[in-house]
C-alpha positions as CSV (number, residue, x, y, z in Angstrom):
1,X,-20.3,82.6,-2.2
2,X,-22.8,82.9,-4.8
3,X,-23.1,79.1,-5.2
4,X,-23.2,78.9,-1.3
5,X,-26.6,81.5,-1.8
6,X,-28.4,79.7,-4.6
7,X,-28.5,76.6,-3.3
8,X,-30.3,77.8,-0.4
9,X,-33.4,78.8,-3.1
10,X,-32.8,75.6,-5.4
11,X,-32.7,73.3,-3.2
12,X,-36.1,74.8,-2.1
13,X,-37.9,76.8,-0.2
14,X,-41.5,77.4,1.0
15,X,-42.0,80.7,1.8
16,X,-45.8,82.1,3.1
17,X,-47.1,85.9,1.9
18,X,-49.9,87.9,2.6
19,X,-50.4,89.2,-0.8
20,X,-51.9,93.0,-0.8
21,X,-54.8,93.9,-2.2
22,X,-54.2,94.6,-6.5
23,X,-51.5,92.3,-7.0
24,X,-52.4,89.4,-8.5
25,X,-50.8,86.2,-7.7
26,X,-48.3,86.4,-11.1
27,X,-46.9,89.9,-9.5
28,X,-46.2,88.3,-6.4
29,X,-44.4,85.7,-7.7
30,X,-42.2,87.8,-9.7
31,X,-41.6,90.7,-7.1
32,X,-40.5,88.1,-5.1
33,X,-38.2,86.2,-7.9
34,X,-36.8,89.5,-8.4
35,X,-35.9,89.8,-4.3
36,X,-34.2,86.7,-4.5
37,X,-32.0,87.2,-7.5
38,X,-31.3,90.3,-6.7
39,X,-29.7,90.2,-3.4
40,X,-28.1,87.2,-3.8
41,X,-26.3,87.3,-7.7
42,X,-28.7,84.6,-9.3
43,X,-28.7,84.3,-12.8
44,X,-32.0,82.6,-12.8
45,X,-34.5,80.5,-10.4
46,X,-37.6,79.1,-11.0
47,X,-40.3,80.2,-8.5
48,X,-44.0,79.5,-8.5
49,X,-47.5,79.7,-6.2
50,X,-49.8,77.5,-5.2
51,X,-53.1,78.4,-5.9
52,X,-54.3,82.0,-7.2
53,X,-56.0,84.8,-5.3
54,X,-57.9,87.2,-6.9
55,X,-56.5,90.5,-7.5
56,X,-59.3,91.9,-5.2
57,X,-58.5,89.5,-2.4
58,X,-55.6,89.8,0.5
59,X,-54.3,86.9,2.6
60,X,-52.1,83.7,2.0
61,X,-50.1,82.8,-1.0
62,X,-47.7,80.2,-0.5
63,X,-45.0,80.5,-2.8
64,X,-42.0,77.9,-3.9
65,X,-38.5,78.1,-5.0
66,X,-36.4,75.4,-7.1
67,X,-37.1,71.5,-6.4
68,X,-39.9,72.8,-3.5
69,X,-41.3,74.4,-7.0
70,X,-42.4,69.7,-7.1
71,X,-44.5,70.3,-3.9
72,X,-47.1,73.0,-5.4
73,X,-49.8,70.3,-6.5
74,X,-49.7,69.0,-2.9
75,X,-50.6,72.6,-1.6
76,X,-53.0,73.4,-4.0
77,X,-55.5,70.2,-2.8
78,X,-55.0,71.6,0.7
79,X,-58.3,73.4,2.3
80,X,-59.0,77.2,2.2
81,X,-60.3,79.1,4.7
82,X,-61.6,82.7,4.0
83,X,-62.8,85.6,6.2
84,X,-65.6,87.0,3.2
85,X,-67.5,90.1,3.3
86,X,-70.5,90.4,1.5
87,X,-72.9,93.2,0.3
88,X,-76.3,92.4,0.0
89,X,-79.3,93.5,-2.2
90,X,-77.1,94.5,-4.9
91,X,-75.3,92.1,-7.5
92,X,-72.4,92.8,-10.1
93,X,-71.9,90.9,-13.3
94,X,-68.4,89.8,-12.0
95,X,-70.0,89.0,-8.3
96,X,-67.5,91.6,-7.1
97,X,-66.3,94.8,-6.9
98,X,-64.4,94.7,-10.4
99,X,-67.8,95.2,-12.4
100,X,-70.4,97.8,-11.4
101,X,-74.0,97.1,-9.7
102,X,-76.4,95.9,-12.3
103,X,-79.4,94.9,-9.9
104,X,-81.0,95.9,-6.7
105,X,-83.1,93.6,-4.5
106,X,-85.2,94.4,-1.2
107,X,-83.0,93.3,2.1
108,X,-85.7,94.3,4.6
109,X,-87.2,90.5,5.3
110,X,-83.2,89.3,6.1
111,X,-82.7,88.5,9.3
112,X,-79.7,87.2,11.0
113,X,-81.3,84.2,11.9
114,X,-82.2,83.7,8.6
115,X,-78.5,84.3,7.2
116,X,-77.4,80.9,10.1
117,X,-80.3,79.0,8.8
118,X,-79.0,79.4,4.9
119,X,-75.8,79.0,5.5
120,X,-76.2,75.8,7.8
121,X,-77.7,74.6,3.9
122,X,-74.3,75.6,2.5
123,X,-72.4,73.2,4.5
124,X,-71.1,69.9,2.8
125,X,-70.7,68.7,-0.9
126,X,-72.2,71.3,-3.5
127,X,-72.5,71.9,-7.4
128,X,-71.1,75.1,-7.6
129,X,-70.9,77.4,-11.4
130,X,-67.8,79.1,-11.3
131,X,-68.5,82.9,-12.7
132,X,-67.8,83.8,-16.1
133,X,-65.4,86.9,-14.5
134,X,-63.0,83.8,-13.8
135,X,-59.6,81.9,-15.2
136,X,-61.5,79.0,-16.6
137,X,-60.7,78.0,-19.9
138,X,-62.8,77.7,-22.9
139,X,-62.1,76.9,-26.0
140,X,-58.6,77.9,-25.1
141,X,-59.5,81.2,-23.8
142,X,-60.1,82.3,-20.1
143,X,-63.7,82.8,-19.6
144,X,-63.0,86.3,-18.2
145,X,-61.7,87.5,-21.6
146,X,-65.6,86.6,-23.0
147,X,-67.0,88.2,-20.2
148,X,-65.4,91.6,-20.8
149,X,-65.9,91.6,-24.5
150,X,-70.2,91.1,-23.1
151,X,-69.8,87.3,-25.1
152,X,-71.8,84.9,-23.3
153,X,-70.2,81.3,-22.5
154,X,-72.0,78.3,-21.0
155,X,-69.4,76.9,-17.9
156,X,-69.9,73.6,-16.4
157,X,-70.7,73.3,-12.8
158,X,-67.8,71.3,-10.2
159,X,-67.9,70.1,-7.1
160,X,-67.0,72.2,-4.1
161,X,-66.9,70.8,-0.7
162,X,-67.4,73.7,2.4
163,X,-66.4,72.4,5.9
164,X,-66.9,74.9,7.9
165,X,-69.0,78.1,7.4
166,X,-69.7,80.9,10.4
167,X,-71.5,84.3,10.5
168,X,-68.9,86.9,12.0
169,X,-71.1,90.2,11.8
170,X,-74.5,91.0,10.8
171,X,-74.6,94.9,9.8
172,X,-76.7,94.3,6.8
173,X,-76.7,95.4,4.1
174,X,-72.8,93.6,4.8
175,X,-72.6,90.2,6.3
176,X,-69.0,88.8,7.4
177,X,-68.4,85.3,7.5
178,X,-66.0,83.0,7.6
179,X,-65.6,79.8,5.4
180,X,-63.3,76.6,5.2
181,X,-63.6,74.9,1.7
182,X,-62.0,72.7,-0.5
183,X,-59.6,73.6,-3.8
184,X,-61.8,75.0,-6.7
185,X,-64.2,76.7,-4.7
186,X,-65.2,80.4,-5.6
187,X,-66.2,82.7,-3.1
188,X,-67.7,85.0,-5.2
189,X,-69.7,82.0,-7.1
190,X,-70.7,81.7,-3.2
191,X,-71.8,85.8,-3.3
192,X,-74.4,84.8,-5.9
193,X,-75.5,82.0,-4.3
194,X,-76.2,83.3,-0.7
195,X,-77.8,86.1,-2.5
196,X,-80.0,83.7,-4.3
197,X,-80.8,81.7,-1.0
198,X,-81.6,84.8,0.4
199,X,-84.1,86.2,-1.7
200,X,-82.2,89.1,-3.0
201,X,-78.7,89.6,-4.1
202,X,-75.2,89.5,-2.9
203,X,-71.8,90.3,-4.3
204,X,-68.4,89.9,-2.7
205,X,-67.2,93.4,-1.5
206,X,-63.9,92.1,0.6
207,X,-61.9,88.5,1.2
208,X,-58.8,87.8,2.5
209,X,-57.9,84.1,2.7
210,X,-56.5,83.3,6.0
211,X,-55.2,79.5,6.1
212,X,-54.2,77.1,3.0
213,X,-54.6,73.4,5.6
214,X,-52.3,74.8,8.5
215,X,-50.3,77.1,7.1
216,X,-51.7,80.7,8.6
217,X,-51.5,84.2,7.3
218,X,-50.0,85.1,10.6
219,X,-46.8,83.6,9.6
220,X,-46.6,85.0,6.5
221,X,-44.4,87.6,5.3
222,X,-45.2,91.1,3.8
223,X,-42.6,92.1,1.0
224,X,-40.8,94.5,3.6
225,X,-40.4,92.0,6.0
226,X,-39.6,89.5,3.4
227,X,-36.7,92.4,2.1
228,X,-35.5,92.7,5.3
229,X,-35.6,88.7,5.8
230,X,-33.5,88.5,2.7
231,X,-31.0,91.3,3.7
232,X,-30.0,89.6,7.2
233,X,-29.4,86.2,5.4
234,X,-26.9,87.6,3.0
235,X,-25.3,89.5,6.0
236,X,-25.7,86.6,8.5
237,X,-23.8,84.8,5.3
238,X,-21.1,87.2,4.8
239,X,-20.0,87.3,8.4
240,X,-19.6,83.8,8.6
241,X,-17.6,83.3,5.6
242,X,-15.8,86.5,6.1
243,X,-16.9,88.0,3.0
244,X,-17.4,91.2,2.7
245,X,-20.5,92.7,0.4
């Protein structure tokens, strides 16, 4: 029975989940490594993501199991698409909310036209600094462990590619929007930048990531659905074998 189970998981499995807020992408993967093993008797299974979220941010992970664990590079050069909200006149060292406000800048000449008209500039290929709060290596080291200890780093600009960029709400000092962008791209690098273009400041006060190419966070499971997924397969299972638990 047991082999019957774990094949199911290593021969492979894509599975979609809306990761909560706090967890970061690491805790996802092992609550959900720990689900699997657990209910079904396996010794051990190799599990993985494809492509981190912030602990701050909610919204899509996609997550693989045994030989699917081969398909992860494929998902990761898939297109994003994020529903950001951003806080203006203010900025944070991190360009979020895991570092306090270190600047304040007048809002009073933004308009909402003048948000559509800088974020029409937005659109297409752009050299985009990733923020020092951030994996990145260097020298060996993530560049967030040299922002924390206040040591200053030089990072290297890439190339991000946004597709699709819409104001959702204008409520200033927050602006919603939502933004479809290629792998690599950091939405709270994007925070700093709108602020710029905006003549003040902006950091990233909420995200949620909504679509990795087609695959929607509507589908996706939360880890009590995903329990309960896991609890009517092994039952399902039993009652056709004639097993009991």
């Amino acid at each position: 029975m047991n082999d019957q189970r774990r094949s199911i998981f290593e021969d492979g499995q894509v599975l979609l989940f809306d990761k909560p807020v706090y967890w970061t992408s690491f805790d996802l993967v092992n609550k959900v490594r720990i689900m699997i093993r657990s209910t079904f008797g396996i010794k051990k299974l190799k599990v993985g993501h494809a492509g981190t979220l912030d602990p701050l941010a909610s919204g899509l992970v996609i997550i693989c199991t045994g030989k699917a664990t081969k398909k992860i590079d494929e998902f990761r050069d898939l297109d994003k698409e994020y529903i950001a909200t951003f806080h203006l006149g203010k900025t944070t060292p991190s360009f979020d909310l895991e570092t306090a406000t270190d600047n304040h800048y007048p809002t009073g000449h933004i308009s909402e036209e003048m948000v559509k008209d800088v974020l029409i500039s937005f659109l297409g290929e752009q050299e985009q600094l990733p923020p020092m709060y951030s994996a990145k290596l260097i020298a060996g080291k993530r560049a967030y462990e040299f922002a924390r200890k206040g040591i200053e780093k030089k990072l290297e600009p890439v190339t991000v590619f946004f597709r699709e960029i819409e104001l959702l709400s204008f409520e200033v000092p927050e602006i919603k929007i939502r933004l479809v962008c290629s792998k690599g791209t950091y939405i709270r690098s994007f925070a700093r930048d709108l602020g710029q273009a905006l003549q003040s400041g902006s950091y990233l006060s909420a995200l949620e990531r909504t679509a990795i190419g087609l695959y929607d966070v509507k589908t996706a499971y939360g880890m009590e659905k995903f329990k309960v997924y896991l609890e009517q397969m092994r039952s399902s299972y039993c009652s056709e074998t004639n097993i009991s638990e």
